[in-house]
N, CA and C of each residue as an Amber inpcrd file, in Angstrom:
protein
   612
   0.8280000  -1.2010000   0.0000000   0.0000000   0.0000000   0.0000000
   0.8710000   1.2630000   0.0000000   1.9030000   1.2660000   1.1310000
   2.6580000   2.4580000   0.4490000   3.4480000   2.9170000  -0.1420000
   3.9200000   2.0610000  -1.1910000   4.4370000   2.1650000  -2.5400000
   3.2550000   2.5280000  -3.3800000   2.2120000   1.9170000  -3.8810000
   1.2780000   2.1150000  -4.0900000   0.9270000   3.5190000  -4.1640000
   1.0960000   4.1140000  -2.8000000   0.6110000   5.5700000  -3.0010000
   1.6720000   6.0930000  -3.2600000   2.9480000   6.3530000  -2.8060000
   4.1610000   7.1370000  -3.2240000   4.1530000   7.2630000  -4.7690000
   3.8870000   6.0180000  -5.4870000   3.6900000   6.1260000  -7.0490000
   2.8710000   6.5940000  -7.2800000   1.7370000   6.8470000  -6.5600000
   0.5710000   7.6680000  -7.1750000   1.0580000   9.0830000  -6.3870000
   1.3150000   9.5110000  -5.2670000   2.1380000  10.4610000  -4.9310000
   2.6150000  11.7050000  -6.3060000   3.4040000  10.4770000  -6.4970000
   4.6520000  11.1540000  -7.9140000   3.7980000  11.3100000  -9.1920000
   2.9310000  10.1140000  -9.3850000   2.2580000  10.5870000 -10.7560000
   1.5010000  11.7860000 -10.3770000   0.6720000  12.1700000  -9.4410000
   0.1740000  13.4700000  -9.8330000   1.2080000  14.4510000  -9.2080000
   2.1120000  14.2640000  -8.6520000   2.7950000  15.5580000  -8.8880000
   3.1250000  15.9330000 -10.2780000   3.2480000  15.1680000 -10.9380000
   3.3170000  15.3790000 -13.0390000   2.0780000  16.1800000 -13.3230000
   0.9330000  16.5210000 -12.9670000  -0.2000000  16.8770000 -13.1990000
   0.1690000  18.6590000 -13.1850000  -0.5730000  19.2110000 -13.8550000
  -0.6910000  21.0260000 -13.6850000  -1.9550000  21.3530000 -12.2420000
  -1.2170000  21.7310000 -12.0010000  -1.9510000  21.6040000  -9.8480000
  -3.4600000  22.7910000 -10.1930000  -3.7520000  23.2590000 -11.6320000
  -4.9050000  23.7180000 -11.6830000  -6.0300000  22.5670000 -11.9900000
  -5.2780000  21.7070000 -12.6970000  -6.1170000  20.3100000 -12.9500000
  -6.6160000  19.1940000 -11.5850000  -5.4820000  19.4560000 -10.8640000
  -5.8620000  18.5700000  -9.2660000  -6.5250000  19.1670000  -8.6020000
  -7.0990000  20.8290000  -8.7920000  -7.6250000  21.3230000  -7.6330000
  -9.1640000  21.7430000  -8.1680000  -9.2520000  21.6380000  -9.6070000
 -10.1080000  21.4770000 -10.0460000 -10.9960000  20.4520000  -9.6720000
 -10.4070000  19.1090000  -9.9170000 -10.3310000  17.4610000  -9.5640000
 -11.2150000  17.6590000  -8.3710000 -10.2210000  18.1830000  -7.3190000
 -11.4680000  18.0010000  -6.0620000 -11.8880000  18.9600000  -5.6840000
 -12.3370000  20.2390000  -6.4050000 -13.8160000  20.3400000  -6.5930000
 -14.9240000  19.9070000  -6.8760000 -14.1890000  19.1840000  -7.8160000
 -15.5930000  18.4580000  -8.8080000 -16.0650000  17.4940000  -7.6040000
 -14.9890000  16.5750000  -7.1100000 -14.7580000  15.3120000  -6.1880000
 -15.7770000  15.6960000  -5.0190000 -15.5530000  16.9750000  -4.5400000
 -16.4670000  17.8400000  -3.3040000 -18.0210000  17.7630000  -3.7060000
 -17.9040000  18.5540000  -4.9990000 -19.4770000  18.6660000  -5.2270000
 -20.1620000  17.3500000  -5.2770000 -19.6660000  16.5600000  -6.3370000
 -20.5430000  15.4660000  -6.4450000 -21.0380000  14.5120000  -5.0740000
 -19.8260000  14.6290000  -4.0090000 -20.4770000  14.0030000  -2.7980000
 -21.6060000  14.4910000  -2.6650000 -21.9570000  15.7270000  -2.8330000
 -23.2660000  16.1020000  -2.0580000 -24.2500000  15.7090000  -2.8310000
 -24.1380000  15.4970000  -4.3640000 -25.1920000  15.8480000  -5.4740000
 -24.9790000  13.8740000  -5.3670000 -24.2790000  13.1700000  -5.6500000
 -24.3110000  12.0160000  -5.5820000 -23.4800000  11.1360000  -4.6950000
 -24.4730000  11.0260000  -3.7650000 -23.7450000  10.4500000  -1.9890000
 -22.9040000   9.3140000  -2.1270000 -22.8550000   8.1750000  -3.1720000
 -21.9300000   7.5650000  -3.2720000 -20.6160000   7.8150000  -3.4410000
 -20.4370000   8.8140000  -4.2580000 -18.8030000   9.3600000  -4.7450000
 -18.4280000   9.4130000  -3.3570000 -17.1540000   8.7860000  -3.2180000
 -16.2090000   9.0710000  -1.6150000 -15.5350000  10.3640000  -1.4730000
 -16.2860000  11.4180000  -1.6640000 -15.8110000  12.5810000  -0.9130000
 -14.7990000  12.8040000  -0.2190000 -15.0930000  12.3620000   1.3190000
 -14.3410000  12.5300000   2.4230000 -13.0930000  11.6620000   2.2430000
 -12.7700000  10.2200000   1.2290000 -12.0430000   9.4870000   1.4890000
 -11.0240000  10.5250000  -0.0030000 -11.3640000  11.1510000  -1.0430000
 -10.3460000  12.0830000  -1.1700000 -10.1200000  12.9960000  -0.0840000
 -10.4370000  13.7630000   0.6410000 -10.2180000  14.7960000   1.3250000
  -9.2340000  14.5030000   2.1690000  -9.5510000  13.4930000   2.6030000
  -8.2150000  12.5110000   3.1360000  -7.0690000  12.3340000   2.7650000
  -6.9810000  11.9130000   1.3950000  -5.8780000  11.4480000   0.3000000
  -5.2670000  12.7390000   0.0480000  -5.8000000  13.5960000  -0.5740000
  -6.0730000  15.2450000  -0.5750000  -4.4950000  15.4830000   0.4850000
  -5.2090000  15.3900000   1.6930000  -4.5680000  15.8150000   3.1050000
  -3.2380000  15.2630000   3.0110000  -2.9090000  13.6630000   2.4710000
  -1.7510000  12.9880000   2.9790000  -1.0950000  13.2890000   1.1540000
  -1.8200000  13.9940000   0.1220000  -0.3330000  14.7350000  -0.5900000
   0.0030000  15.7420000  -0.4820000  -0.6950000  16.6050000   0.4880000
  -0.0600000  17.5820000   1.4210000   1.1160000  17.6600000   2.0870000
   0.6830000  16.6090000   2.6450000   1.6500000  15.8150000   3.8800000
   2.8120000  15.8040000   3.4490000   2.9690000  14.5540000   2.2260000
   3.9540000  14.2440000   1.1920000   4.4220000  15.5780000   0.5690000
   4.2050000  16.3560000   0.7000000   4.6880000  18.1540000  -0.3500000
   4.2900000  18.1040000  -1.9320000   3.4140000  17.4080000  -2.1180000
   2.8160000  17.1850000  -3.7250000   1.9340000  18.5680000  -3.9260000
   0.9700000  18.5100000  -2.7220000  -0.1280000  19.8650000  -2.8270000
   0.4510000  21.0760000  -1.8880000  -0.3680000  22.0280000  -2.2930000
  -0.7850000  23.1800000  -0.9660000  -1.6560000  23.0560000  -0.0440000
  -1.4070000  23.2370000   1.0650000  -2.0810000  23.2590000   2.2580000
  -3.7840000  23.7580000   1.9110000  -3.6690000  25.4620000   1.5990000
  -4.5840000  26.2260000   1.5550000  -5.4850000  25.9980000   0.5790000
  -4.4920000  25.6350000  -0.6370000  -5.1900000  25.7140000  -2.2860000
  -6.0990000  24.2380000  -1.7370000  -5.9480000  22.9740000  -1.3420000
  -6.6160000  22.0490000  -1.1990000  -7.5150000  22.4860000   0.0780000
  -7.3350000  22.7810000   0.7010000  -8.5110000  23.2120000   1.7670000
  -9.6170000  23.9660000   1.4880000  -9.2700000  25.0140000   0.7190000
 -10.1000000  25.8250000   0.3370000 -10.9760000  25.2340000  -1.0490000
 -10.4650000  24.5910000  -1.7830000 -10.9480000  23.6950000  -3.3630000
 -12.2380000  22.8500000  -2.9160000 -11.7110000  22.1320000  -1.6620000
 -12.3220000  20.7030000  -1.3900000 -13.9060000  22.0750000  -0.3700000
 -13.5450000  23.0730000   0.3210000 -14.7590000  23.6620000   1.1950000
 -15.5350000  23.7380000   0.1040000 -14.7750000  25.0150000  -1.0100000
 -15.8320000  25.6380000  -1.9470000 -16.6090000  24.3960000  -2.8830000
 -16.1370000  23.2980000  -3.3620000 -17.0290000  22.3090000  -4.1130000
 -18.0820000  21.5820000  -2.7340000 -17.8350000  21.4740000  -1.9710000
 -18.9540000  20.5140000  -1.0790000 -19.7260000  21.3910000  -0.9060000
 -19.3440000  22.8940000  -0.4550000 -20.5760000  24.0730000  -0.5080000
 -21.2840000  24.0450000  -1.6650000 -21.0690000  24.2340000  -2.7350000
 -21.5690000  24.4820000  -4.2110000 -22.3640000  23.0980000  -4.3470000
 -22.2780000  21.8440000  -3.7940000 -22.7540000  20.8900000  -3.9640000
 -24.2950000  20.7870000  -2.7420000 -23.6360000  21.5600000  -1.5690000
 -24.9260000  21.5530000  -0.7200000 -25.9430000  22.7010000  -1.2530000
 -25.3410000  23.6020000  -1.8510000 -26.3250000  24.3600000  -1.8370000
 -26.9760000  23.7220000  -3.2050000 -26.4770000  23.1640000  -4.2550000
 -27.1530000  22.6230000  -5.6140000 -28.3470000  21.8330000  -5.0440000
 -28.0940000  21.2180000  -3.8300000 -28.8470000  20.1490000  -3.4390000
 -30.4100000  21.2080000  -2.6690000 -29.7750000  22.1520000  -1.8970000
 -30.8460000  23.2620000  -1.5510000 -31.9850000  23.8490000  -2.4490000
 -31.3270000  24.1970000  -3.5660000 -31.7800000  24.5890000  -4.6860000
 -32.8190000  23.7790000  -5.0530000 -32.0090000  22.6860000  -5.3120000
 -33.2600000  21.6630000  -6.4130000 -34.7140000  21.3650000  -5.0920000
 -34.4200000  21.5080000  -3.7580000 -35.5090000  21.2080000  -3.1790000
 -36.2670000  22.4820000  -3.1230000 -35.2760000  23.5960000  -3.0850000
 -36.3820000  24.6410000  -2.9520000 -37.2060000  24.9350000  -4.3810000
 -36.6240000  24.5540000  -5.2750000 -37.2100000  25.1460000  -6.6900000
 -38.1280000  23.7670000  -7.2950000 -38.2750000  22.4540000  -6.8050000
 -38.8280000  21.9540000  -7.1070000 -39.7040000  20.8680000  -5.7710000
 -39.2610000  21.1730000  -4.7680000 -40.4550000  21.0040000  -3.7290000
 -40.9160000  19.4780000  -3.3810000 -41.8000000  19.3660000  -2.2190000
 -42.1210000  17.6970000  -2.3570000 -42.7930000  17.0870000  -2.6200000
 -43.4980000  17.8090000  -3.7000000 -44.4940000  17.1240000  -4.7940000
 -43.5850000  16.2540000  -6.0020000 -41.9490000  16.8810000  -6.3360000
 -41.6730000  16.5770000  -6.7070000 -40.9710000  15.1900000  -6.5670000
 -40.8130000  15.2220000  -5.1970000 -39.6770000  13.7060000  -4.4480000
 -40.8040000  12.7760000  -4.7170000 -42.2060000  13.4150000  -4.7200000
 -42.7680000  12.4130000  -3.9270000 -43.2850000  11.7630000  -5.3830000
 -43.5420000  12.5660000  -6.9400000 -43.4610000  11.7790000  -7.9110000
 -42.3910000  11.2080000  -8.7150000 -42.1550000  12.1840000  -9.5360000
 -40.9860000  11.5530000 -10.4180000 -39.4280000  11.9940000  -9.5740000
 -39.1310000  12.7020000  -8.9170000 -38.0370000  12.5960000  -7.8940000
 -38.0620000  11.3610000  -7.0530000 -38.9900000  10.1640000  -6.9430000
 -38.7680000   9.4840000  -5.5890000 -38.0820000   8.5400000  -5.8520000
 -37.0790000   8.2970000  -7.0390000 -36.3340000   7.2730000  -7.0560000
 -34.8460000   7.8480000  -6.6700000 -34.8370000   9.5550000  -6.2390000
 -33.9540000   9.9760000  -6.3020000 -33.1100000   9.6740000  -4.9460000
 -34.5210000  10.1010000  -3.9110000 -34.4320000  10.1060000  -2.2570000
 -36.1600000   9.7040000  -2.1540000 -35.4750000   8.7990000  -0.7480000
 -37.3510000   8.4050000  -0.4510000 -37.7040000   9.1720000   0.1410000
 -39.0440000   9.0890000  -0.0180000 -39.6670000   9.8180000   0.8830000
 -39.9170000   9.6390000   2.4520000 -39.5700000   8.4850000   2.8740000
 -39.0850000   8.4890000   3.8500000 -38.2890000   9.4460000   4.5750000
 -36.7020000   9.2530000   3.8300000 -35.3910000   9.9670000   4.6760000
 -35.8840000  11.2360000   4.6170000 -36.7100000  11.9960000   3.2960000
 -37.2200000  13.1990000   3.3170000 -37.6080000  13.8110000   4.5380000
 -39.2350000  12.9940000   4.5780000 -39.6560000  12.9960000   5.9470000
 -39.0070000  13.3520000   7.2910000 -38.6020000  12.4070000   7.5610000
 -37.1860000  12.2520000   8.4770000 -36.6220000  13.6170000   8.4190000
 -35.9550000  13.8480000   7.4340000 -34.8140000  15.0110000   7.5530000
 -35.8670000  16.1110000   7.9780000 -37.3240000  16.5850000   7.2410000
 -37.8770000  17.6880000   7.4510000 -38.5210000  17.9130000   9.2610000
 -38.5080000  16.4110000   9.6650000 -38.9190000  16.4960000  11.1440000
 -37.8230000  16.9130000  11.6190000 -36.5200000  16.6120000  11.7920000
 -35.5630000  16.6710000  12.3410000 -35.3540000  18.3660000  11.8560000
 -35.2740000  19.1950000  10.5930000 -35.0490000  20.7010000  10.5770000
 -36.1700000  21.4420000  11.6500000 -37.0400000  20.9370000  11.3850000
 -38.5500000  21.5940000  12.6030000 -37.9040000  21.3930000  13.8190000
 -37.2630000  20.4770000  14.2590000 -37.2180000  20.5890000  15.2300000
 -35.7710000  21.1210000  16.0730000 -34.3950000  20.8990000  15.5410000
 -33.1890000  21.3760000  15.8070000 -33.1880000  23.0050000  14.3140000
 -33.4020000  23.1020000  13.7970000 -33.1340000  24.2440000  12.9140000
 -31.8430000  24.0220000  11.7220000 -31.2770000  25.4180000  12.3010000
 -29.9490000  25.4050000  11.5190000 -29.1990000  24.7150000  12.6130000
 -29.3720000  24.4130000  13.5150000 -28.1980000  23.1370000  14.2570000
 -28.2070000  22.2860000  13.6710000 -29.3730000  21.2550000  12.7110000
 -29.2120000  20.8810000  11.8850000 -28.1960000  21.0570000  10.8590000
 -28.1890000  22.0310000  10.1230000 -27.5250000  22.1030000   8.9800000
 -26.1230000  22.2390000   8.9500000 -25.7090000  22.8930000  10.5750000
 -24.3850000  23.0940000  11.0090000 -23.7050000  21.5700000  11.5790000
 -24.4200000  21.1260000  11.5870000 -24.2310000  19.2410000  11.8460000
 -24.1690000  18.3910000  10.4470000 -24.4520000  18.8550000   9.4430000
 -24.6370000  17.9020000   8.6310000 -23.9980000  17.3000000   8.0850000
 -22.5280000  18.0310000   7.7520000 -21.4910000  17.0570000   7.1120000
 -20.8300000  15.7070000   8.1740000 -21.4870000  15.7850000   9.5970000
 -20.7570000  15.1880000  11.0200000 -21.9310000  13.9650000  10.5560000
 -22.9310000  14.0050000   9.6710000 -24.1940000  13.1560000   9.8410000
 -23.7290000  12.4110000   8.4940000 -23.3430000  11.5480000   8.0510000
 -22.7450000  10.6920000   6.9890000 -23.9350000   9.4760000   6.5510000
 -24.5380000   9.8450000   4.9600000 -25.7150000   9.1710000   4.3540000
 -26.6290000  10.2230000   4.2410000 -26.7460000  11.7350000   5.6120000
 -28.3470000  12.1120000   4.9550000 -27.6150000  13.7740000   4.6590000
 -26.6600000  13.9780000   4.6510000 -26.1330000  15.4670000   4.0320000
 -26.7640000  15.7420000   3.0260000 -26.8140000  14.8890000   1.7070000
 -27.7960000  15.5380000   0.9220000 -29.3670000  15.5170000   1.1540000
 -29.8530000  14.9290000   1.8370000 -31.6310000  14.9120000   2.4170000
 -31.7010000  16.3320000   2.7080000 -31.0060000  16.3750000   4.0030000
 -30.7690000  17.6580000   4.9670000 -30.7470000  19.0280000   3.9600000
 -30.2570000  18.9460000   2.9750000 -29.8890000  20.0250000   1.9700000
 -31.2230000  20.6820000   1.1560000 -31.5510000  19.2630000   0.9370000
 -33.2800000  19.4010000   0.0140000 -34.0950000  19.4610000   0.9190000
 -34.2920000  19.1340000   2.1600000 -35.0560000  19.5220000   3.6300000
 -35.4070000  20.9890000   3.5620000 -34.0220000  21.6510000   3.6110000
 -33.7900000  22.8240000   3.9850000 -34.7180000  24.1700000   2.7990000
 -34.4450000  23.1390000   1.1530000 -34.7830000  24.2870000   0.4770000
 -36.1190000  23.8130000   0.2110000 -37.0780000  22.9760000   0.1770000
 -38.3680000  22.7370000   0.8570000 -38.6550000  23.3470000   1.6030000
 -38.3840000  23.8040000   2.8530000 -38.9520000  24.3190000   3.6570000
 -38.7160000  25.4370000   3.6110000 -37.9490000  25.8750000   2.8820000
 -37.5190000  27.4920000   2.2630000 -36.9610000  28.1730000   3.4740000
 -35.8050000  27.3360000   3.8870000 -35.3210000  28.2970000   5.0540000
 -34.2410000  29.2220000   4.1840000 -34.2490000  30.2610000   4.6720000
 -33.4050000  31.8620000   4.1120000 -31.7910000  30.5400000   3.8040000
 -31.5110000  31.1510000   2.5910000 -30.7380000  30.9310000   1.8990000
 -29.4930000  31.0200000   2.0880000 -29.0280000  32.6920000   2.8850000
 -28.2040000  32.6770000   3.4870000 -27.1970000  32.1850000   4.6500000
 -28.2760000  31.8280000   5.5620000 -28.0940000  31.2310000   6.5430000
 -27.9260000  29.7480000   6.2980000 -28.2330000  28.8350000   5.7490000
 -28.1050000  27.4950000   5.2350000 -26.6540000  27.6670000   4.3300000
 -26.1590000  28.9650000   3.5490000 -25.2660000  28.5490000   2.8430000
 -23.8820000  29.0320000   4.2550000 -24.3550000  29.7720000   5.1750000
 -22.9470000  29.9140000   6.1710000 -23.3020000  28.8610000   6.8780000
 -24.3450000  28.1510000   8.1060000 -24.0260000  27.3280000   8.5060000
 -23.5180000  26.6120000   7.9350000 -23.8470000  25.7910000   6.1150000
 -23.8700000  24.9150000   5.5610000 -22.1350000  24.7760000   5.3940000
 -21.2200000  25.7740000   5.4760000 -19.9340000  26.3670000   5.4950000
 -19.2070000  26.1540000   6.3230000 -19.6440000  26.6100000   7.3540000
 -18.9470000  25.9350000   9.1940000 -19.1890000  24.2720000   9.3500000
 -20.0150000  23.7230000   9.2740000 -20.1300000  22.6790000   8.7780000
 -18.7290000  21.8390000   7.8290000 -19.0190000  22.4240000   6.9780000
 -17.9170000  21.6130000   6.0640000 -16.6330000  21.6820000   6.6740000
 -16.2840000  23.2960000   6.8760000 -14.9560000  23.7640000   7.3130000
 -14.6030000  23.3150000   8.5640000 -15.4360000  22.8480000   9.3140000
 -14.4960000  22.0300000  10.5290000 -14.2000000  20.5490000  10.3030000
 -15.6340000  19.6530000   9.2960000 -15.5420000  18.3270000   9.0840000
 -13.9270000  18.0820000   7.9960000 -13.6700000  19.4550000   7.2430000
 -12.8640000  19.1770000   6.2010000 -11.3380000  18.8510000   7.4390000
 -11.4700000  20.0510000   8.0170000 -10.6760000  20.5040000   8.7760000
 -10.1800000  18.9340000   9.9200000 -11.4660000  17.9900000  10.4410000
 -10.6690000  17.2990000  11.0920000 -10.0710000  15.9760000  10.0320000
 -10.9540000  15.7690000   8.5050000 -10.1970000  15.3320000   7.9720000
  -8.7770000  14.9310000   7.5170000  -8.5170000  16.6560000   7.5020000
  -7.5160000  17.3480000   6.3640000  -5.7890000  17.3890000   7.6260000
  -6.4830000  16.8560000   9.2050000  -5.8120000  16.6000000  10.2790000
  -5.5720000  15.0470000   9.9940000  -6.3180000  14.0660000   9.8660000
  -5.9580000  12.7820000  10.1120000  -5.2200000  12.5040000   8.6240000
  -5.4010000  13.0590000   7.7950000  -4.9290000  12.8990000   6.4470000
  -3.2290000  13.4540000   6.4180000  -3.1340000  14.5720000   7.1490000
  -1.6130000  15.4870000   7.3290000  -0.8220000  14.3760000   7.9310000
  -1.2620000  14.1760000   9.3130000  -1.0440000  12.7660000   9.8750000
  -0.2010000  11.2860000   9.6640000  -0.8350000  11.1830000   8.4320000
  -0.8820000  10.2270000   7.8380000   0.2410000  10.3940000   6.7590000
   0.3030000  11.8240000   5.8770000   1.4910000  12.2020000   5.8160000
   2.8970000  12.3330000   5.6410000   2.7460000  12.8540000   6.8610000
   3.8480000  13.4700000   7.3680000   4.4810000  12.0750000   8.7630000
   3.9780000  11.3120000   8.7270000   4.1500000  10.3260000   9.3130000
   3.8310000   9.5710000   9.0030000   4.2720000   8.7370000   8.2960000
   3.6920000   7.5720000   7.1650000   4.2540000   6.1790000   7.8870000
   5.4460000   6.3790000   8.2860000   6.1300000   5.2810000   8.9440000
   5.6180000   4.7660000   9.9140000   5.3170000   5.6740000  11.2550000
   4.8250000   5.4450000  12.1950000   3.3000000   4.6290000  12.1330000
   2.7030000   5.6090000  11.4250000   1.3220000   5.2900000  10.6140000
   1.4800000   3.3500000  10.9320000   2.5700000   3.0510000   9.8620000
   2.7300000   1.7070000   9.4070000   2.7910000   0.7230000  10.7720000
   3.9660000   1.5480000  11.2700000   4.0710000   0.7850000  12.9440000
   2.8260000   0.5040000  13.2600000   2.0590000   1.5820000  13.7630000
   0.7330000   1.3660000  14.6450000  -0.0830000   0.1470000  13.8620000
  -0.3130000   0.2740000  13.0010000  -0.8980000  -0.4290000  11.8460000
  -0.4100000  -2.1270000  12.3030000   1.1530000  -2.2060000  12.2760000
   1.6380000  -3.3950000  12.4210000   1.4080000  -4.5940000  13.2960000
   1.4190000  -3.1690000  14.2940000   1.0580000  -3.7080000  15.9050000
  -0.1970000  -3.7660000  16.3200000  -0.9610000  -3.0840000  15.9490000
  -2.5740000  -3.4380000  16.0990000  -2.6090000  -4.6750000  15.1960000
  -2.2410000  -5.2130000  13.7700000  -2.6570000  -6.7350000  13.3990000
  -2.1060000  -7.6450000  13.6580000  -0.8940000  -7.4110000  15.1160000
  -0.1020000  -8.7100000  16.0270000  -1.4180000  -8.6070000  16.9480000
  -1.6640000  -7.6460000  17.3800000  -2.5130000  -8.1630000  18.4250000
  -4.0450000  -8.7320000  18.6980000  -4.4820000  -7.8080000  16.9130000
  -5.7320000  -8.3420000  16.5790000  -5.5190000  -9.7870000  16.0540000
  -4.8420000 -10.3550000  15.6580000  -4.3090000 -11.7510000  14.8240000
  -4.2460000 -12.3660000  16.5790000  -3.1710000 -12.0630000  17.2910000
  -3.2860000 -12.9040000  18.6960000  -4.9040000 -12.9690000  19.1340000
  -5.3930000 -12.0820000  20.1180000  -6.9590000 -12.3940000  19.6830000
  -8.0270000 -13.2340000  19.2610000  -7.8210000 -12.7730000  17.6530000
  -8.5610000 -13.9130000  17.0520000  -8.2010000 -15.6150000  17.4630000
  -6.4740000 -15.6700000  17.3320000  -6.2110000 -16.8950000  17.7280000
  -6.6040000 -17.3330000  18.8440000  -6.7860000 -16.5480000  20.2930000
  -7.3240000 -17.0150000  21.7000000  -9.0660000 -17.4490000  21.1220000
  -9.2490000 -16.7940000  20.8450000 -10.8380000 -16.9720000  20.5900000
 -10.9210000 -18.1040000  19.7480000 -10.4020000 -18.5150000  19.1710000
 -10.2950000 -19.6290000  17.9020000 -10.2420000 -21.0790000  18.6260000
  -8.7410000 -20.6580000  20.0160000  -8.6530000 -21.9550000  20.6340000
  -9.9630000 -21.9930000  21.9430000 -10.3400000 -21.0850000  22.3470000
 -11.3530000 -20.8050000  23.3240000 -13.0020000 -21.6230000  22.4050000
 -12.9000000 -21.3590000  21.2690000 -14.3520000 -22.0960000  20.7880000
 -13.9530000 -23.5870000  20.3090000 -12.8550000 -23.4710000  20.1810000
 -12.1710000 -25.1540000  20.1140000 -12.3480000 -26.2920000  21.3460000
 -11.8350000 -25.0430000  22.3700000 -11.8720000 -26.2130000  23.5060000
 -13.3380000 -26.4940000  23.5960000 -14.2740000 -25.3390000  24.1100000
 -15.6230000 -25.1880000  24.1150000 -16.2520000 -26.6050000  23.2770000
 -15.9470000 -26.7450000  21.9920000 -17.1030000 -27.6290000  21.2500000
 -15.7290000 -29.1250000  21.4760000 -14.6830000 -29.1570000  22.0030000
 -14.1830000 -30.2550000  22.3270000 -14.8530000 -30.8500000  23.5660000
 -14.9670000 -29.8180000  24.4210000 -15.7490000 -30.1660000  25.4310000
 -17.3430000 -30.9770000  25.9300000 -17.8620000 -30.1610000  24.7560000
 -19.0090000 -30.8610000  24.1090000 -19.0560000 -31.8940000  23.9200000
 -18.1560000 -32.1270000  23.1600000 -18.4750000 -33.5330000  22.0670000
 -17.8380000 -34.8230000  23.5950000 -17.1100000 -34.5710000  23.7990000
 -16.3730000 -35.2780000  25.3190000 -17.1560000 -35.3190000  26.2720000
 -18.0980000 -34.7530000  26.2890000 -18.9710000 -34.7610000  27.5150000
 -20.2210000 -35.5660000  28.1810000 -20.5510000 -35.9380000  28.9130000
 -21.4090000 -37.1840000  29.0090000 -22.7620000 -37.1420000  28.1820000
């Protein structure tokens, strides 16, 4: 694995760094607009070619805020401009109406604490988004909470990712030594259900 990345490391340092920061913008937005894309697991990667001196600190911090914003608010948009008549016909293969539901009880009742939580809430960030512009909460306020939000979730990312880094070795250690001890473990437990059904079968 970390050869693996060091070579990928080096290949995009070959890249024009307007093309990588472009990259995860795009990478940002689409999390929100399509919840499968792994977002956060670039933001991460993001973080540890930082680490490595491939990227900029700022230029990737700031790339990865402004696309997940632009992506929450796309997601705001389409609920406020098309509403839940729409989820509930030809939108409902998009989001059920269920999580809808869900998300719009949950804005009634926490607000914009909601929305300032949402990137910490992993699966309904985009619900929460179309919640918000359904219910036509002021625009402004959904796009700064929606901001603080990102900027601290990016932020503890863009920490475990530096991390990871700028300490790659260590990284490996810990890594090493947690699968001696998870491997020991498993083996106690292995001979522990051994004896157990030896016991069994031996038994009057």
């Amino acid at each position: 694995m970390e050869e693996y990345l060091i070579r990928l490391s080096a290949e995009l340092g070959q890249w024009p760094p307007a093309l990588i920061y472009g990259a995860l913008v795009l990478s940002a937005f689409l999390e929100n607009v399509i919840p499968p894309v792994p977002g956060d697991t670039v933001v991460v990667f993001s973080a540890y070619l930082v680490g490595r001196g491939v990227l900029g600190l700022w230029p990737v911090y700031l790339a990865t805020c402004a696309g997940g914003l632009a992506g929450f608010l796309a997601m705001y948009y389409l609920g406020y401009s098309h509403g839940r008549t729409f989820f509930a016909t030809r939108g409902r293969r998009l989001f059920s109406a269920e999580n809808i539901a869900r998300a719009e009880a949950w804005l009634s009742r926490y607000g914009v604490a909601l929305v300032a939580a949402n990137r910490f809430l992993s699966g309904v960030r985009s619900v929460i988004a179309l919640a918000a512009g359904m219910g036509r909460m002021e625009w402004k306020r959904v796009a700064f909470w929606g901001l603080v939000s990102i900027a601290l979730w990016n932020g503890l990312m863009f920490y475990a990712g530096l991390l990871v880094g700028q300490h790659w070795q260590r990284v490996l250690e810990y890594l090493e030594e947690y699968n001696r001890v998870l491997s020991g473990v498993l083996v106690l437990v292995g001979l522990a259900l051994a004896w157990r059904w030896w016991r069994r079968r031996s038994g009057p």
